[in-house]
N, C-alpha and C positions, 0 to 999 in steps of 0.2 A: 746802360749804367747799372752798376749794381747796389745791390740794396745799402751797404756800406756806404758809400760816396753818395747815393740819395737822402738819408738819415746826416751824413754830414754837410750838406748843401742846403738840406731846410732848416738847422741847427745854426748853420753860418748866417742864412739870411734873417734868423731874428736877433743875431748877435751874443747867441749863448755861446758859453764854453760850454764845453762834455761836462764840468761839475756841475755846471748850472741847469743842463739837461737831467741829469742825476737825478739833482734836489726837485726838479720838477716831477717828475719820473712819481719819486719816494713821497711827494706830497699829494699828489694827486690820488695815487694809490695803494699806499703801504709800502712799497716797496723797499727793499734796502739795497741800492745799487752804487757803485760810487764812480768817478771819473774814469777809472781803467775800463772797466765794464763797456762802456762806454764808449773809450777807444778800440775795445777788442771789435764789438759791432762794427764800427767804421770803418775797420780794419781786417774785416773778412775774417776775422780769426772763431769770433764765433756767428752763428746766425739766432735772432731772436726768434724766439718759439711764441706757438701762437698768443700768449697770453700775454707778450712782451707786444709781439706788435697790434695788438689791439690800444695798448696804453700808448704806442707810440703815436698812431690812428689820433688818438684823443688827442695828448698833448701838442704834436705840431700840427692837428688840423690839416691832416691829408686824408683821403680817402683810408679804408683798411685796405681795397682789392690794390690799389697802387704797392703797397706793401706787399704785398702777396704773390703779383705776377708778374711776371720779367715783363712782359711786352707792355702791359701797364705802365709797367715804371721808368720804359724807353721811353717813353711818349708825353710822359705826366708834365715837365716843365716846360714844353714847346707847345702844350694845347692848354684847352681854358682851365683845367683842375692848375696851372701854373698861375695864373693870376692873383691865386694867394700872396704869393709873393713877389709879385709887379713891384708894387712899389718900393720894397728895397733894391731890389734890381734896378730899376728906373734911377732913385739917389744914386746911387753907385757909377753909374755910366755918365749921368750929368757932372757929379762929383771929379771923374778922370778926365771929362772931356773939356772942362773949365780951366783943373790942373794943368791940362797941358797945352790950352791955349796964354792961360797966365805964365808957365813957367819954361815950357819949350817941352817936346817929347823925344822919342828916341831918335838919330841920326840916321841917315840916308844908308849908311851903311849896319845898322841896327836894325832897320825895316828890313836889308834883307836877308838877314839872321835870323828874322823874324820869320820870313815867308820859306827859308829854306827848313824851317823847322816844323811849320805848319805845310809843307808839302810832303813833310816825312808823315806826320801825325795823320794825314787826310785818309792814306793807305790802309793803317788801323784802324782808324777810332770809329766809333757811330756820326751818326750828322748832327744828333742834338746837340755833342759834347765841344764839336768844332762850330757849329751856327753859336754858340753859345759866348766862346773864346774871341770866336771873329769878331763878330757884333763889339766887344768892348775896343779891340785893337780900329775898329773902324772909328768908333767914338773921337778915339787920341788921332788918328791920324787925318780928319775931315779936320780937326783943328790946326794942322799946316802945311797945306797943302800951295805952298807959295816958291817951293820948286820943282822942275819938272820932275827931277827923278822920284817925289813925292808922289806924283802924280801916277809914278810909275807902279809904284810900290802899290797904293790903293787900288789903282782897275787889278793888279792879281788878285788882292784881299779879297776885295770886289767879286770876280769870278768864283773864287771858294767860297764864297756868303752862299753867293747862286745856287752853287752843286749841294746845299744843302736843304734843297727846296727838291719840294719834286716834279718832275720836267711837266707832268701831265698839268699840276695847278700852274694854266700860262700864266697868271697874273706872278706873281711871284717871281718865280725861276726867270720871265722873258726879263720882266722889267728890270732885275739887277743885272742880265747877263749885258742888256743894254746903255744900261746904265755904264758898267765897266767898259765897255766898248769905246763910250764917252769920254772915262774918265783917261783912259791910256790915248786918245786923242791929242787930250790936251798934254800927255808928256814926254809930244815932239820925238818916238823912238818909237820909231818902226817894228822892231824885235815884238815893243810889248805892246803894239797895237795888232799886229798879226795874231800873236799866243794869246791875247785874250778872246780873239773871235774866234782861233781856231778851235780853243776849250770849251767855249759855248757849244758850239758847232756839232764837236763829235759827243761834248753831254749830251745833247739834246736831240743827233739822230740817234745813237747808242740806244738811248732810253727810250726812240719812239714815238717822242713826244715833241708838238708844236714843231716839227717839220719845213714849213715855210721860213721861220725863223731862223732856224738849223741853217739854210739853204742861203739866207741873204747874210749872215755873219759869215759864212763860208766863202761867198761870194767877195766879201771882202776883203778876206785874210788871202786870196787868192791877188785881187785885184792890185795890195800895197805890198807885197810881194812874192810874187809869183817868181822872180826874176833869184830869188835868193834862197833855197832851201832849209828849214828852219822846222823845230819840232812842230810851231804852230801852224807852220802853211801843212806840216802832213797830219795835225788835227782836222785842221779844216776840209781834207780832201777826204778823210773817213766819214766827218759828220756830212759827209755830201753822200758818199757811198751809201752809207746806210740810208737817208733820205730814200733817194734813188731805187733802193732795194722794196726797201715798205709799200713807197706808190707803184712797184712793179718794175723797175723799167732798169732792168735786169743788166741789159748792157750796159749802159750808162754807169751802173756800178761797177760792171767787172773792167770797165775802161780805166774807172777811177781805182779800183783796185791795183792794176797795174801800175798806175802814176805812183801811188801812195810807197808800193816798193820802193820803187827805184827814190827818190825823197828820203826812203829810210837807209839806203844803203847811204846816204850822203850827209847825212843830220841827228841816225840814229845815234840813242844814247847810251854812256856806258853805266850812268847811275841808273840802280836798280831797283830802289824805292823811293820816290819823291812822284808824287802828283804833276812836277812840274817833268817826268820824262817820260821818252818813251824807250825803253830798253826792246831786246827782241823777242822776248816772252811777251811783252804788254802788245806790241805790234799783232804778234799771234792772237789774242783775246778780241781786239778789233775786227781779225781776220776771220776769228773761230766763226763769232755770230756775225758777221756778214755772210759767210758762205752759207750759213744756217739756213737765213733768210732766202736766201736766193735758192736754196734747193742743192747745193751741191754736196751731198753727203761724204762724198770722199776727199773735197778739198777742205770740209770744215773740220776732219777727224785728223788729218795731217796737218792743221794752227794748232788742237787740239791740243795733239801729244808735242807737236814744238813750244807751245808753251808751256806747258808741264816740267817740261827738261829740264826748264832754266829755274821755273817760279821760285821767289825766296818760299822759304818754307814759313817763316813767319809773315804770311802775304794768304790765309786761310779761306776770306770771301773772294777772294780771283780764282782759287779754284772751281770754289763753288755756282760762280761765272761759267766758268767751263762745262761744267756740271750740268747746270740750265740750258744750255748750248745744245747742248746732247739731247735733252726735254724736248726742247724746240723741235732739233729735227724727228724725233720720235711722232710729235703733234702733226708737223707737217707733214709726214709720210703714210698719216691716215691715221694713226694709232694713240688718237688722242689721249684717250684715259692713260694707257703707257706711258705717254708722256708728260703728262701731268704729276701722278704717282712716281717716277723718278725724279721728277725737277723738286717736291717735297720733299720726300727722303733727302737730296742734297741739304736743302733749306734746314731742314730739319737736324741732320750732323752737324751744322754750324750753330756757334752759341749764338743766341739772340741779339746779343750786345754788338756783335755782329754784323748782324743784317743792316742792309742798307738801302735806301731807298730807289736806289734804280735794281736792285734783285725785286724787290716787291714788282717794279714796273716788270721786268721781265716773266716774272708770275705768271699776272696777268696776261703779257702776250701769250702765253702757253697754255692758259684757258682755267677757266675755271674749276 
């Protein structure tokens, strides 16, 4: 997040306008600022110099360091310095989620305008800025949940809540991915009872994390159709892959390797930016760090450079995926520190805002 849209997010939840932030500003401190000023900050146009963000520190009652450091200020309203502002959050979600049980919410076909937009937005944004968005749209739509395709709509929302947790904290991540499992259950379509297990699936072998789990959503997305080729059943077959890879058991992934092709040449997608596909760049990325893992240096440099070919250009941390990939096998080839000190540098070329939480996971597989 940047500091613009942080300054106007703590502004919004006490219900100021920029003048009234102003005149707060100006009385606290002398200052002589007036509404544009204001909007220029929120607005990236200019940035407050230290003496400004000291008085902003003061007036909305945020730390100064939050103001001061990107990484700080990616993190400030999903951990506890965000608690300042709970409670207007809180009214706010109660407030839509009553509306729309009094008044009715958007239509079956509005939900998936919804999710087709929030599959585009997943690709960019940070995870605070989508857990953020999600969370309200879940509010409105736990309130009408009374037909299946409802039902439908929620286990994807659902899934996206998930991937904005990080796979390692199981309590979290399992229990919504579960939960969604659930809720696409109950909405009688096959399609999005598969895709939501298989999205679990390959989050959560991708990232490394809670493995078993990885393996029985997988297991299901295979078991309800197996017989149909579908983006989600070839999710499911990666987050089984990778499993498979982590606890060693080297075949069993390049088995599943193999299946997963053949599934894409049949299912593959031609959208190129939506969370909800799989294009044949994104297949490569799957591919890059599976073969990583498994030790194949020369089949993971040729996903590599196949995915590179295609990648949108405006698609910046999937490079940077790639990047880590290379880390990886540096690490595993003996050459830790190498590997480390490349996989940063990539980290590092990308803006912060950026960074997402299965890159940090991968970090860490690459060593400290």
């Amino acid at each position: 997040m940047t500091l613009g849209a942080l300054i106007r997010n703590l502004r919004k939840a006490r219900s100021w306008s920029q003048g009234r932030l102003a005149a707060e500003l100006n009385t606290a401190f002398g200052t002589n600022l007036d509404r544009e000023y204001v909007s220029r900050w929120e607005r990236c146009k200019v940035r407050p110099g230290a003496f400004y963000l000291r008085c902003l520190s003061a007036v909305l009652d945020v730390p100064l360091a939050v103001l001061e450091d990107d990484v700080k200020r990616r993190t400030f309203l999903t951990d506890a310095a965000g608690a300042a502002i709970a409670p207007v959050v809180a009214s706010d979600l109660l407030s839509t989620g009553f509306s729309a049980r009094l008044h009715g919410g958007p239509s079956p076909d509005a939900w998936e305008a919804k999710l087709a937009a929030y599959g585009t937005d997943y690709m960019s944004m940070g995870a605070a800025d989508i857990q953020r968005r999600v969370s309200g749209e879940l509010v409105v739509i736990q309130q009408q949940l009374d037909k299946p395709q409802l039902w439908s709509a929620a286990s994807r929302l659902m899934t996206l809540y998930a991937k904005t947790f990080p796979g390692s904290d199981g309590s979290k991540a399992v229990h919504w991915y579960r939960m969604a499992a659930e809720a696409a259950d109950e909405s009688q379509n096959d399609a999005a009872r598969v895709w939501v297990r298989g999205r679990a699936a390959i989050a959560l072998g991708y990232e490394g994390a809670s493995l078993g789990v990885a393996d029985v959503l997988g297991d299901q997305a295979l078991a309800i159709g197996a017989d149909k080729p579908s983006l989600g059943l070839l999710n499911a077959i990666y987050g089984k892959a990778h499993a498979a890879a982590l606890r060693g058991n080297y075949d069993t992934a390049r088995k599943l390797d193999t299946r997963g092709r053949r599934i894409f040449d049949r299912s593959g997608s031609h959208e190129q930016t939506s969370d909800y596909a799989v294009p044949y760049w994104r297949l490569n990325v799957f591919r890059s760090l599976l073969l990583a893992r498994l030790g194949d240096e020369k089949g993971a440099v040729e996903a590599q450079d196949a995915a590179r070919r295609e990648l949108p250009a405006e698609l910046p941390r999937f490079a940077t995926h790639l990047e880590l990939h290379r880390g990886l096998m540096l690490a595993r080839s003996g050459d830790r520190s190498r590997g480390v000190a490349y996989a940063q540098r990539a980290m590092d070329a990308l803006p912060p805002e950026k960074h997402s939480l299965t890159l940090r996971l991968l970090m860490s597989e690459i060593g400290p």
